[in-house]
C-alpha positions in Angstrom: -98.5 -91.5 -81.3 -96.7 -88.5 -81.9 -98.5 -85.6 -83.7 -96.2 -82.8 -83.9 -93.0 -82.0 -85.3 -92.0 -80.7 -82.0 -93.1 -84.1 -79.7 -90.5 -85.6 -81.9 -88.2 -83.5 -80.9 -88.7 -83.5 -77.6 -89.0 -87.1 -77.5 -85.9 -87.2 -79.7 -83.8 -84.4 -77.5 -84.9 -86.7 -74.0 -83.7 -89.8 -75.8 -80.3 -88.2 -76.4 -79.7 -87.0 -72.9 -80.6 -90.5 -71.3 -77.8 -92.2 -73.9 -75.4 -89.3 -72.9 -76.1 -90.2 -69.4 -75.9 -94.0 -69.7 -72.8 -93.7 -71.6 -71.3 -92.0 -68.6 -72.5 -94.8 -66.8 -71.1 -97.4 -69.8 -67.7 -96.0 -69.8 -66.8 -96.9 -66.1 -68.3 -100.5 -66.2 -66.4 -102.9 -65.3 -65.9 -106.0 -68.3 -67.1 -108.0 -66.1 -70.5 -106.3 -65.5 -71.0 -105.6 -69.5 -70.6 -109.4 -69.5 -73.2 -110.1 -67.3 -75.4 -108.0 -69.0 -74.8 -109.5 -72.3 -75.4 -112.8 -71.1 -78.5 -111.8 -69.4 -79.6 -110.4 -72.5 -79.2 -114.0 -74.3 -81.3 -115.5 -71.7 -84.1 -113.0 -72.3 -84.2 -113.5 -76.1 -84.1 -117.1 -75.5 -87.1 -116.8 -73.2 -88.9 -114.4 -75.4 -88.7 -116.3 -78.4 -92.9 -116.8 -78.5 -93.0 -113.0 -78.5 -90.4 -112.1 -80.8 -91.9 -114.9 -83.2 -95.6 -113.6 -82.7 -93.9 -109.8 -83.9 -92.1 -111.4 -86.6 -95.3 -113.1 -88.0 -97.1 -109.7 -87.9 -94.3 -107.7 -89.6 -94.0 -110.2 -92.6 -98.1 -110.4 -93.6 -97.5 -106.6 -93.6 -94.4 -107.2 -95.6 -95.9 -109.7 -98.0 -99.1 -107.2 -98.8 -96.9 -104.7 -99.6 -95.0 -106.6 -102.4 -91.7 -107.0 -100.8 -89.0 -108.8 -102.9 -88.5 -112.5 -101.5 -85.1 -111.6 -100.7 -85.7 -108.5 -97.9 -88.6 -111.4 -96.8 -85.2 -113.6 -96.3 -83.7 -110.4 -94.4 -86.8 -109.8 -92.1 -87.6 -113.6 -91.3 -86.6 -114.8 -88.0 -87.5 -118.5 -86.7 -86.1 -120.3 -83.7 -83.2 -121.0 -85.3 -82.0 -117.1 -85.9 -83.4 -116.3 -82.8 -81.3 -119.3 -80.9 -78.3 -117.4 -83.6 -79.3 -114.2 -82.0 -79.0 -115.0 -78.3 -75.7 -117.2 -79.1 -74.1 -113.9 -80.7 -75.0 -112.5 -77.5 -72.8 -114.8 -75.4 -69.9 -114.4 -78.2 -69.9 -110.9 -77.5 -69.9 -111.3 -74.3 -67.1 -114.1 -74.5 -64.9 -111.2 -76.5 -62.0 -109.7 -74.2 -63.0 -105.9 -73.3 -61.3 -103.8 -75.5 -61.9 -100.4 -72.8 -58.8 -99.4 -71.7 -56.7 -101.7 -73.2 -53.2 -100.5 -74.1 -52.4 -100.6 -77.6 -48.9 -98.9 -77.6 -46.5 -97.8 -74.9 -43.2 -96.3 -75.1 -41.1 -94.0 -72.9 -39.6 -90.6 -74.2 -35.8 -89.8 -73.5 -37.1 -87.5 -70.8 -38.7 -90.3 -68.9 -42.0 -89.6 -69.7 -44.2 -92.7 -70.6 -46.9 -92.7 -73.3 -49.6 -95.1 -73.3 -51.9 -95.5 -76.1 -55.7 -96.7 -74.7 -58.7 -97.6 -76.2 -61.8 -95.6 -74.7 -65.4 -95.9 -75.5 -66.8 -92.8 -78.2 -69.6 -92.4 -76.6 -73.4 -92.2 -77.6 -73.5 -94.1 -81.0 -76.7 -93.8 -83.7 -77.5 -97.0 -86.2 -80.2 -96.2 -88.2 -80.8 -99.6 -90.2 -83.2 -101.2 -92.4 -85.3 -104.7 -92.7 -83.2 -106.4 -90.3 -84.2 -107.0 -87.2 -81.2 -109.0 -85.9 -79.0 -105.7 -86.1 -81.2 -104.5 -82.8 -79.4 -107.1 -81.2 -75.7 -107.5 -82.8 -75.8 -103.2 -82.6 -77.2 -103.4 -78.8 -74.5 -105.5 -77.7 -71.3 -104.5 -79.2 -72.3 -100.9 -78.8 -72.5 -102.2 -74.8 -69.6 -104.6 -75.0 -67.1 -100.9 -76.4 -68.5 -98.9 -73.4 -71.3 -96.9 -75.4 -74.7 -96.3 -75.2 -76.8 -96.6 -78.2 -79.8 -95.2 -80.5 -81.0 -97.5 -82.8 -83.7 -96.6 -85.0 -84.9 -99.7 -87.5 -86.8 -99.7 -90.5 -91.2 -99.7 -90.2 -90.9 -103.0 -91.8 -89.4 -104.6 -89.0 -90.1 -102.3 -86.1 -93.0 -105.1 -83.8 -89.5 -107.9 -84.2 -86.8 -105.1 -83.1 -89.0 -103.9 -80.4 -89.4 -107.1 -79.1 -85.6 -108.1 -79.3 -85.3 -104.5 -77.7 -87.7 -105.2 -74.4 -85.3 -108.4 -74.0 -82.2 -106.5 -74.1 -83.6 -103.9 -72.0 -84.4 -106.8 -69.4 -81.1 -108.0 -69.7 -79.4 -104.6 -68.8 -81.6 -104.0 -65.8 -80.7 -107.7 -64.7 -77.1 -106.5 -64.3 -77.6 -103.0 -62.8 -77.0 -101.2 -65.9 -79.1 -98.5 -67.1 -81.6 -99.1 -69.5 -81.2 -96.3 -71.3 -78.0 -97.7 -72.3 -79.7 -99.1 -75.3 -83.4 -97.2 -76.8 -85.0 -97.9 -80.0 -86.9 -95.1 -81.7 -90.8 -95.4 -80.6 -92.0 -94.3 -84.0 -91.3 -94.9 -87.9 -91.5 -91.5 -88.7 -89.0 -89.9 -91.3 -88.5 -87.2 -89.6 -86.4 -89.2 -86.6 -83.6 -89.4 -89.2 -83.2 -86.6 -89.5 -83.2 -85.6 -86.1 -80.7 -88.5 -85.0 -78.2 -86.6 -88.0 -78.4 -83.6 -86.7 -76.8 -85.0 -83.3 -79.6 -84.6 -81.2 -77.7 -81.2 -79.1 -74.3 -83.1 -79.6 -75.5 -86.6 -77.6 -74.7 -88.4 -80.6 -70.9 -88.9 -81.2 -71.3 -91.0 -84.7 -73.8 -92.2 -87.0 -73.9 -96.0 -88.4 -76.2 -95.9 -91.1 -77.0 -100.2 -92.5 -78.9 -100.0 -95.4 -80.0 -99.2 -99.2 -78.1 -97.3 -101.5 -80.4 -94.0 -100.3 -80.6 -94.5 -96.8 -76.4 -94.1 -96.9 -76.3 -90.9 -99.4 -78.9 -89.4 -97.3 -77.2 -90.1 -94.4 -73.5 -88.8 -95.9 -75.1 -85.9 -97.0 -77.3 -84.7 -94.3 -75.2 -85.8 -91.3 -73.7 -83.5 -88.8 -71.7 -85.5 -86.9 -69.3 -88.2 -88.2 -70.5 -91.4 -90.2 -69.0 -95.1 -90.3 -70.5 -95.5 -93.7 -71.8 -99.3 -94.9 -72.2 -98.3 -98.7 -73.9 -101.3 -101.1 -72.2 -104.6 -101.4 -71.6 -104.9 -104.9 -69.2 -107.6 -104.5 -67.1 -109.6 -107.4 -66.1 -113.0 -107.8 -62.9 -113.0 -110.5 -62.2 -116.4 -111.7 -58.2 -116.5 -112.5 -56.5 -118.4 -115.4 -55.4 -120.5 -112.4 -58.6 -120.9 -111.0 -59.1 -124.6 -109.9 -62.5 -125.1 -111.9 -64.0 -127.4 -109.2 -63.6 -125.0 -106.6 -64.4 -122.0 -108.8 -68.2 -123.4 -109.2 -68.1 -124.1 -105.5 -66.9 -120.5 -104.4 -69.0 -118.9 -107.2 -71.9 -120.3 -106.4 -72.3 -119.9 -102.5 -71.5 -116.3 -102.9 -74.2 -115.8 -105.0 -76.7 -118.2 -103.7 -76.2 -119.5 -100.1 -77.9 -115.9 -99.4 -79.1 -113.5 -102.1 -80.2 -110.7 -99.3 -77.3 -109.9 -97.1 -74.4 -107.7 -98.3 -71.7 -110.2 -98.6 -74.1 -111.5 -101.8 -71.5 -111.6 -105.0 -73.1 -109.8 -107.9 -70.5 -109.8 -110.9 -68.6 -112.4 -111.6 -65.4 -111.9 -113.6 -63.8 -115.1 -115.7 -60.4 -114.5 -117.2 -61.0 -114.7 -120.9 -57.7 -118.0 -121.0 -60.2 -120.1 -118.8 -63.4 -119.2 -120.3 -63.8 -121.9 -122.8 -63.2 -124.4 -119.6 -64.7 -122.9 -117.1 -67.6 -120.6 -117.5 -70.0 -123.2 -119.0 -70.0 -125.5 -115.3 -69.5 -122.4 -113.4 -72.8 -120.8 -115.1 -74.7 -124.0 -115.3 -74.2 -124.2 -111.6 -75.6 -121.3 -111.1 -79.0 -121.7 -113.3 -79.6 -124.7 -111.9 -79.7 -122.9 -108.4 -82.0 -120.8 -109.9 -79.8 -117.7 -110.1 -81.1 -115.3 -113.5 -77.5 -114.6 -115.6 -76.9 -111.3 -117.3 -73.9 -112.1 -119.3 -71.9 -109.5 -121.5 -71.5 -109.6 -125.2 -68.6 -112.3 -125.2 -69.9 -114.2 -122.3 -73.3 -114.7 -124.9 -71.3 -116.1 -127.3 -70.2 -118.9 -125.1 -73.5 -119.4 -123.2 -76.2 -118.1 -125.7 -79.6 -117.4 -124.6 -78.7 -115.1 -121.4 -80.1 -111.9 -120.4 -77.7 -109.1 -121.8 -76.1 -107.4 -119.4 -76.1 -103.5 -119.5 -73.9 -101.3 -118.0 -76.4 -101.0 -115.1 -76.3 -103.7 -114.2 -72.8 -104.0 -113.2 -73.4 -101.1 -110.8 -76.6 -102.8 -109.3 -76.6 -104.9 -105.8 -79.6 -107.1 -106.7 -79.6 -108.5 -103.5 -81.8 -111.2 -105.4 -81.2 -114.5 -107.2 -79.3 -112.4 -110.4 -76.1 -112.0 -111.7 -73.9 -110.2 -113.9 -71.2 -112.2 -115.5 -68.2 -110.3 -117.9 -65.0 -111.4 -119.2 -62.0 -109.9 -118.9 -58.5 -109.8 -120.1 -56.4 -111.5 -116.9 -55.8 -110.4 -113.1 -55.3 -106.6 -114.8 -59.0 -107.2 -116.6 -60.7 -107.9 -113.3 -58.6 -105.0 -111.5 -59.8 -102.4 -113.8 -63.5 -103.7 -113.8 -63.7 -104.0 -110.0 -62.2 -99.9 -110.1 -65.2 -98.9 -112.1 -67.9 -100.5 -110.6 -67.1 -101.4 -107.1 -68.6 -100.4 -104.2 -65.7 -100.8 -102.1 -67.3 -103.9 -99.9 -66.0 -106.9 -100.9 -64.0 -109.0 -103.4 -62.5 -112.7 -104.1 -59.9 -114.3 -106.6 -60.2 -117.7 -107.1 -56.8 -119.0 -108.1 -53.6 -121.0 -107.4 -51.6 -118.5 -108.5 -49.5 -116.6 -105.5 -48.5 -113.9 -107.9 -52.2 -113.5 -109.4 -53.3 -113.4 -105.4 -50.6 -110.7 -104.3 -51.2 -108.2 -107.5 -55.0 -108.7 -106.9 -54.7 -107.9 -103.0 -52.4 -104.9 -103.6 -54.3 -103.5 -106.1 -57.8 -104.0 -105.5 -59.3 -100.7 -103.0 -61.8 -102.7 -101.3 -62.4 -102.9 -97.3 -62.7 -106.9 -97.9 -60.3 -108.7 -100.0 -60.5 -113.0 -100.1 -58.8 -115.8 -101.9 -60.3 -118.8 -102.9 -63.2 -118.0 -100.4 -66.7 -117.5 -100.9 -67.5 -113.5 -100.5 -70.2 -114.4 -97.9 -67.6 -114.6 -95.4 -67.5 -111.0 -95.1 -69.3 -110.7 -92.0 -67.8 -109.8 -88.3 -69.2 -113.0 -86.8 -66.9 -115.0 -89.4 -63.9 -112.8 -88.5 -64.5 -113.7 -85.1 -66.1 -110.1 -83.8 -68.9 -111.9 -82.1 -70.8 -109.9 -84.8 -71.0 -106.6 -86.3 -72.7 -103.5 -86.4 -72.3 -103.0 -90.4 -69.2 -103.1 -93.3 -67.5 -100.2 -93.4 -66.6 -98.8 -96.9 -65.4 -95.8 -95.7 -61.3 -95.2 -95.0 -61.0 -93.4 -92.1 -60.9 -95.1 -88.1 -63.4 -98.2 -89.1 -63.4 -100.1 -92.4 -65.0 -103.3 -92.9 -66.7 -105.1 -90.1 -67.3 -102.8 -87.0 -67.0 -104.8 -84.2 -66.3 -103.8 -80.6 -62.5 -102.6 -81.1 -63.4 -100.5 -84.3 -66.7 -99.0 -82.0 -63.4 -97.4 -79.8 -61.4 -94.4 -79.5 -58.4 -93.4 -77.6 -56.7 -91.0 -75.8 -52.8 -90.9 -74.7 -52.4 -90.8 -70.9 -48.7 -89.7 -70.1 -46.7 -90.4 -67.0 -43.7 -88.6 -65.3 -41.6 -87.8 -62.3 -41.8 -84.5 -62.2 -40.8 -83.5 -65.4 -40.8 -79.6 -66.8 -40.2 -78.9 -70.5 -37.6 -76.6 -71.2 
């Protein structure tokens, strides 16, 4: 255990040299090497699944004496099943093609010069997350898979899982001739790391992914001092058009909500255009109760389906991440537009409808890193868009937004050739 302030430094400082190393090391691995690694890596977690359960078991009795809501007990479980998920994200990754050094533009200058555009690794990347111990993995592998060497520091509540999914990545890496230090895990749960990892630990860490709670991102915008690919809250809508097809409204409707309350894709307002509320909100909200989802409806959605929770203002800006929703109605695709504007956190959205025009004025208009039609809001996940996984959903705007997979984990530089050429 560390006792001082200034062992955490140190211990911090050391662990950023050894990633600044390893990525050197990263950035001039072959694709085929990373590869072997990452299946390697599979292999292990496979093989350690008795250990990782064993961790698992320990970190949810501490979980479930400390009240935690069933839904962060949903995040934190692991069984053989998402550990089998774990290892088989592994070999997607690995299956990916390897986006270092591909070329992403060329053209050639009326001199004769030729520009290439090329994807490079960033470097050392930090992903301070929470309550999910799958991210060690995902975040270990596409952080290898772009070229860069990784910090990860995971929430106390699942720290015995991620270091156990951490020893059989490390094992994996060694397998291949890679550095181990290409991927560490913080040894302690100590505030304090945070805050070190922000400050850049002496400029080894090139960007920060934080994958959390609402807090754990503002602290992390406001304290970092180096640049942040920022997952914000999911608080994701569901708008039900006029030409919503009611059967697969309750269908959509309810698997965002309820296929799984604790992950960020989770809907958590649901919006029904006011000229299909008298056909469609009663099945859509019975389907939900009898799932066992808790309804907060407005004023006017009351009137149709008495007896509901009334919703506050509140709670259209809460991610429950829980069995609840919020339910308004609203006046068209322009209703659910401006409703989304003001409450949004810029994750995710979906309009159910058969309407192209209702479809293209929604996509256009909507500001949101995610947009779907007539698809269930828990798609919005990298392993759905075919990333092999992700390290979070970007909210942000700038270089990454929504899921950060290997090519978003890239930069680029422009490498120029000539013949000899002198500007004038």
């Amino acid at each position: 255990m560390l006792d001082k302030v200034s062992d955490l430094q140190s211990v911090m400082a050391d662990m950023g040299a050894r990633a600044k190393a390893a990525s050197r090391v990263l950035a001039q691995a072959s694709g085929e090497t990373k590869d072997a690694a990452l299946r390697a890596m599979a292999d292990a977690v496979t093989a350690a699944t008795p250990e990782i359960l064993a961790a698992n078991r320990a970190d949810l009795e501490r979980a479930r004496q400390s009240g935690m809501a069933a839904s962060f007990v949903d995040r934190l479980t692991l069984d053989e099943g998402r550990i089998a998920g774990i290892a088989a994200a592994l070999r997607d990754i690995a299956d990916l093609p390897d986006p270092v050094g591909a070329v992403t533009e060329e053209w050639t200058r009326p001199n004769g010069l030729t520009i290439r555009r090329v994807r490079t690794p960033i470097g050392t990347i930090g992903v301070i997350y929470e309550s999910r111990p799958n991210v060690t993995a995902d975040a270990g592998a596409l952080c290898l898979k772009s070229g860069n060497a990784v910090i990860l520091r995971g929430g106390s509540d699942s720290a015995l899982s991620s270091r156990a999914i951490h020893a059989a990545l490390a094992s994996g890496l060694e397998a291949a001739g890679l550095p181990a230090d290409a991927i560490q895990i913080v040894p302690v749960s100590d505030r304090a790391a945070v805050g070190e990892m922000l400050a850049g630990l002496n400029g080894a860490i090139d960007v920060i992914v934080p994958r959390g709670g609402r807090s754990l991102v503002e602290r992390v915008q406001r304290d970092a001092r180096v640049p942040v690919f920022a997952h914000l809250e999911g608080l994701c809508h569901v708008y039900v058009d006029r030409a919503a097809n009611l059967a697969m409204a309750v269908a959509v409707t309810l698997n965002s909500k309820m296929r799984r309350t604790g992950i960020c894709g989770s809907a958590e307002t649901l919006l029904v255009d006011e000229a299909v509320a008298g056909t469609h909100l009663v099945p859509i909200l019975d389907a939900l109760k009898s799932a066992g989802c808790e309804i907060r409806g407005s004023e006017a959605v009351r009137h149709l389906y008495p007896g509901l929770v009334p919703a506050s203002e509140e709670d259209f800006r809460t991610e429950y991440l829980d069995a609840i929703i919020s339910v308004e109605i609203v006046r068209g695709v322009e209703g659910a537009i401006d409703h989304i504007a003001r409450f949004s956190s810029g994750h995710t959205e979906a309009i159910i409808t058969e309407d192209a025009a209702a479809v293209e004025r929604f996509f256009n208009a909507v500001d949101s890193a995610i947009l779907l039609h007539n698809a269930s809001t828990q798609f919005a996940d990298g392993g759905e868009f075919g990333f092999g996984g992700e390290i979070g959903i970007a909210t942000g705007k700038m270089h990454a937004r929504g899921p950060v997979g290997v090519e978003q984990l890239t930069s680029f530089n422009y490498r120029v050739s000539g013949t000899g050429q002198l500007r004038p």
